[in-house]
N, C-alpha and C positions, 0 to 999 in steps of 0.2 A: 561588928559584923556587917556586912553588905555585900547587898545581891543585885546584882545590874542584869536586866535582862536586856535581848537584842534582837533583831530578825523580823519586826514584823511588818506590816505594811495592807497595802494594797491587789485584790486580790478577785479573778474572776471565779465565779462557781464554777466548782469542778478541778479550778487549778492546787496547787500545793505552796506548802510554806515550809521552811525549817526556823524555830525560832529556839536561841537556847539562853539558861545562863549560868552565871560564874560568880560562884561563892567568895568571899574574902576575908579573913578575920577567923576561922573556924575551917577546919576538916569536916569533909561532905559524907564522908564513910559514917560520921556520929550519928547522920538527918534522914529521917526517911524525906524525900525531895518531889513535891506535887507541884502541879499546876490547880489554878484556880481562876475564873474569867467572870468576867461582871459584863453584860450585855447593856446597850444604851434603857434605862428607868427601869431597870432588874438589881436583882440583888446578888452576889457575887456566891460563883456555886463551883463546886470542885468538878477535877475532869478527868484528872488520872495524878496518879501517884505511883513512885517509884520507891521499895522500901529500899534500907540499908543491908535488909536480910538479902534481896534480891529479887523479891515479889514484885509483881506490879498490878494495878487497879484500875478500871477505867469506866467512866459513864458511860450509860448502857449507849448513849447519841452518839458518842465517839469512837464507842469503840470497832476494832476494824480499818478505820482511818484515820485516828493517830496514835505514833508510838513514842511513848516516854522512853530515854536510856537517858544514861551517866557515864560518867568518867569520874570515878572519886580520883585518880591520879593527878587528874585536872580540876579540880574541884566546877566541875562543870556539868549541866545538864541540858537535855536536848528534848525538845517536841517534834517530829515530823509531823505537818499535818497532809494529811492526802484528801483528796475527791472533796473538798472544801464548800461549806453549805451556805446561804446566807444566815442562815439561824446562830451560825458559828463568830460572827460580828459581835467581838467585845474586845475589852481591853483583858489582858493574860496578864495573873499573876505568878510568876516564882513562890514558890514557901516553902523552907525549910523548920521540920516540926522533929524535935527531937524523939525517938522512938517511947521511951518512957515519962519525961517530963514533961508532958505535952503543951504547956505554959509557956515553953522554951520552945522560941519560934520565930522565925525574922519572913519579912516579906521584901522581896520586890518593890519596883516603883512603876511597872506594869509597862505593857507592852501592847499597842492596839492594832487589833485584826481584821481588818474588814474586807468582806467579800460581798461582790456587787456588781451589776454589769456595768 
């Protein structure tokens, strides 16, 4: 299984991002499908998740300004990020986390965010 993410970059407060990615090896329909960011000398914290049921979850920081979707058709997932903070400066992970087996779970190889004048 592998999960490549893409889209990120450089970035003025205020402005937006679309960063997504694309599962290989395994059906996305199985995975409930989150993001997870690790800020520069922080520890890597969730941000929003998108289940398989349809539900989705987001840190109280984000939420409002960005939206997780999916395409299981495409085994593909999307972050839009809007109104962009500098607080929001990390590297994004991908994860896919099986709904029941929660052991069963692949990450990304991250995807880094920075917002800054």
């Amino acid at each position: 299984v592998q999960i490549v993410e893409s889209g990120g970059g450089w970035v003025q407060p205020g402005g937006h991002l679309r960063v997504s990615c694309i599962i290989s090896g395994e059906n996305m329909d199985r995975f409930n499908m989150a993001w997870y960011r690790q800020a520069p000398g922080g520890q890597r914290e969730f941000v929003a998740m998108s289940r398989n049921r349809g539900t989705s979850d987001y840190k109280d920081s984000v939420r409002g300004r960005f939206t997780i979707s999916r395409n299981n058709a495409e085994n593909s997932m999307f972050r839009q990020m809007n109104d962009l903070k500098p607080e929001d400066t990390a590297v994004y992970y991908c994860n896919a986390q099986h709904p029941v087996f929660a052991t069963t779970q692949y990450w990304g190889q991250g995807t880094r965010v920075t917002v800054s004048l």
